[in-house]
C-alpha positions as CSV (number, residue, x, y, z in Angstrom):
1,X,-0.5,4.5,3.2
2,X,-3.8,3.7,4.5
3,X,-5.7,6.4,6.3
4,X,-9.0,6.1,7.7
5,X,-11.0,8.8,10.0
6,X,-14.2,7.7,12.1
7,X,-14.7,4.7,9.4
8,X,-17.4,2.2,9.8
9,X,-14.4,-1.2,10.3
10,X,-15.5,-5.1,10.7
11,X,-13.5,-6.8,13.3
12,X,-13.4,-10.0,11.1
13,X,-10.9,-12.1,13.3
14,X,-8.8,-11.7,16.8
15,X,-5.5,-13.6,16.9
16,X,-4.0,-12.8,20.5
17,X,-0.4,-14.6,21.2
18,X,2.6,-14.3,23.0
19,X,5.6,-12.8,22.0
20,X,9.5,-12.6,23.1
21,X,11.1,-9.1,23.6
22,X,14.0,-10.4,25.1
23,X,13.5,-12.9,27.6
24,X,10.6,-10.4,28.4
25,X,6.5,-11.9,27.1
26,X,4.9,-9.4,25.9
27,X,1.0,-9.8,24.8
28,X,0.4,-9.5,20.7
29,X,-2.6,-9.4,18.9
30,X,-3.2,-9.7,15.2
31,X,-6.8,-7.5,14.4
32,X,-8.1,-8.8,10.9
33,X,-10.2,-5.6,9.7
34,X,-12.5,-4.8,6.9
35,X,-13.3,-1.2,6.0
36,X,-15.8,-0.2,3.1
37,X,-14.6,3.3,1.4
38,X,-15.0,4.8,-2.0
39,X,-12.8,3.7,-4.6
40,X,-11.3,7.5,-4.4
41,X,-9.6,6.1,-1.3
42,X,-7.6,4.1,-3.8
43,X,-5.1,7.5,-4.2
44,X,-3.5,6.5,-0.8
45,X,-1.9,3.6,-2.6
46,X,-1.4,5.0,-6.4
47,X,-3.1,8.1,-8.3
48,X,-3.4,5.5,-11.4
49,X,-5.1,2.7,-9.3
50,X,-8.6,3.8,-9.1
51,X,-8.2,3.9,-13.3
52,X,-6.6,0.5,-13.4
53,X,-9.6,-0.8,-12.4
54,X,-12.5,1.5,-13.0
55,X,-14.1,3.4,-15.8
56,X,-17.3,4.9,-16.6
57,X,-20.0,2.6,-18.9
58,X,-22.2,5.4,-20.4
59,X,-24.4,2.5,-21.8
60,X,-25.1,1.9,-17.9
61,X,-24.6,5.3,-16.6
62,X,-26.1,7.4,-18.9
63,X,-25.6,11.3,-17.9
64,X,-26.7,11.0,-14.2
65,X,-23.3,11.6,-13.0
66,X,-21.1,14.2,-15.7
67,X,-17.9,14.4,-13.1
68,X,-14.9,13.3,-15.1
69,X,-13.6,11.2,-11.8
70,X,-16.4,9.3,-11.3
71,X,-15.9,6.2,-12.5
72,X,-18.0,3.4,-10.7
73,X,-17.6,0.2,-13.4
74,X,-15.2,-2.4,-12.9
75,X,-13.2,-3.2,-16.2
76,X,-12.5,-6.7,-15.7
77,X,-15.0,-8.1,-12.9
78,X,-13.5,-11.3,-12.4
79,X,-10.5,-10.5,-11.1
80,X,-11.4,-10.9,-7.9
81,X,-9.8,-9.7,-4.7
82,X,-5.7,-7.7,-5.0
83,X,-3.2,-8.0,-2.8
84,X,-1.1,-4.7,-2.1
85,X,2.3,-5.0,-0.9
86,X,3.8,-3.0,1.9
87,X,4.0,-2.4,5.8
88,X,3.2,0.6,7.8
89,X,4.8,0.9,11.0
90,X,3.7,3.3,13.7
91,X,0.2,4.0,13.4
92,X,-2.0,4.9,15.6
93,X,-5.7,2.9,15.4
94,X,-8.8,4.6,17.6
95,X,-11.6,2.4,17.7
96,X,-14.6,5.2,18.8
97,X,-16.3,3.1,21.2
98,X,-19.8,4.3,22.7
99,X,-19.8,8.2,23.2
100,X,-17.2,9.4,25.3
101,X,-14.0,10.3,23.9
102,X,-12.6,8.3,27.2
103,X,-14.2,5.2,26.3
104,X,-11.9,5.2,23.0
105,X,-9.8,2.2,22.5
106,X,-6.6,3.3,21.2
107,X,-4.3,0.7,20.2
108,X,-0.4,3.0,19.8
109,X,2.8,2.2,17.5
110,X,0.6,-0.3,15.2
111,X,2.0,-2.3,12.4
112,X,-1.0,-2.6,9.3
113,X,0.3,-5.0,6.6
114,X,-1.7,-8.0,4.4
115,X,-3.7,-5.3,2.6
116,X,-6.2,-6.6,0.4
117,X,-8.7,-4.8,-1.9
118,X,-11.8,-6.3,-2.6
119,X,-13.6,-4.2,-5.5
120,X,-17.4,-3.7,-6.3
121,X,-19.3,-2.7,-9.2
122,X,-20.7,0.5,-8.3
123,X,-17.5,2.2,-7.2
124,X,-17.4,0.8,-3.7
125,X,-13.8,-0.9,-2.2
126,X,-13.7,-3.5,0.9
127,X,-10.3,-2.8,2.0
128,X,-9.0,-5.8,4.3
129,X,-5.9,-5.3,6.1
130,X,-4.3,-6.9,9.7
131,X,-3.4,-4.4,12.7
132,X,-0.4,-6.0,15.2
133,X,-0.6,-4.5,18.3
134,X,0.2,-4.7,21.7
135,X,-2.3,-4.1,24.1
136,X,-2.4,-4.8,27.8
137,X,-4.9,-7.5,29.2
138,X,-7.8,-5.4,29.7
139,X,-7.7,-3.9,25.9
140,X,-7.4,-7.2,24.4
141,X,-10.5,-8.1,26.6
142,X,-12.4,-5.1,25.0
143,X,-11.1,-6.1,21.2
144,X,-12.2,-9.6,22.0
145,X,-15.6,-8.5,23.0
146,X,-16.0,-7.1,19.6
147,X,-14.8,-9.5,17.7
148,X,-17.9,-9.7,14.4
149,X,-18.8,-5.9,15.1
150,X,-18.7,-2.9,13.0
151,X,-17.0,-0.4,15.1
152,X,-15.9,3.0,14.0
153,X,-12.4,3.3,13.7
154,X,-9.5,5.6,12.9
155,X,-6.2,4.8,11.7
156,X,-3.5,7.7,11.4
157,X,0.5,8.2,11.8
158,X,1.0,7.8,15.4
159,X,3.5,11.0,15.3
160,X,5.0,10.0,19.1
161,X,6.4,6.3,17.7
162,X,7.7,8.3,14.6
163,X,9.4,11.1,16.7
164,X,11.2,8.0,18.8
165,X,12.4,6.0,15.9
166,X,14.1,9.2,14.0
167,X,15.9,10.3,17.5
């Protein structure tokens, strides 16, 4: 499951629509994100993954780095970008906007899914993934405004959704 605490995030695309619930419409937004980790962060999917893809050149490398983990060279370059399967319902996604903890947009019981990993010599991941929410008028105003920024961002379990659904 992907995790991400005060992360630098691209807001890459904004897809805002309206949904049924019912006979109810109800606002919905697709967020199309990209965050940049490490290629560590590649354990919240698989403790083989990072492996799979990376290993240590000692041609390139030399001994700068003598950690066993560290392993910043891509085995097959080409490969280009991976899909990962899966849906996570119920998060909880913060962008930190400005400096206020009350200026925080927080976007509740969030559905990430389309998870694409986009991996760099070096040891670096660009980890694209769409948020679905549901935010009210003035939210989706303030994601809008974003749209093409790097915003810091945090994406977590959103333990009150979770609580509801096993009730």
């Amino acid at each position: 499951m992907l995790e991400l605490e005060n992360q630098m995030v691209k807001i890459l695309h904004v897809n805002v629509r309206n949904e049924k619930h019912g006979d109810e419409p109800v606002l919905g937004m697709d967020l199309r994100l990209r965050a940049r980790v490490s290629n560590d962060s590649l354990a919240m999917f698989s403790t083989t993954l990072k492996s799979s893809f990376y290993h240590k050149d000692d041609s390139v490398q030399g001994d700068l780095v003598t950690t066993a983990d560290h392993l910043p060279n891509l085995k097959n370059p080409k490969l280009g970008m991976q899909k990962w399967e899966g849906t996570w319902e119920h998060q909880l996604l913060t962008i930190h906007h400005k400096v206020k903890k009350e200026d925080d947009i927080k976007l509740d019981d969030v559905r990430v899914k389309k998870l694409v990993f986009d991996m760099q010599e070096g040891g670096t991941v660009f980890i694209d993934f769409t948020a679905q929410a549901h935010p009210d008028e003035k939210v989706s105003a303030r994601l809008i405004a974003l749209l093409g920024q790097e915003v810091h961002m945090s994406l977590t379990v959103d333990e009150d959704a979770q609580e509801e659904v096993e009730d």
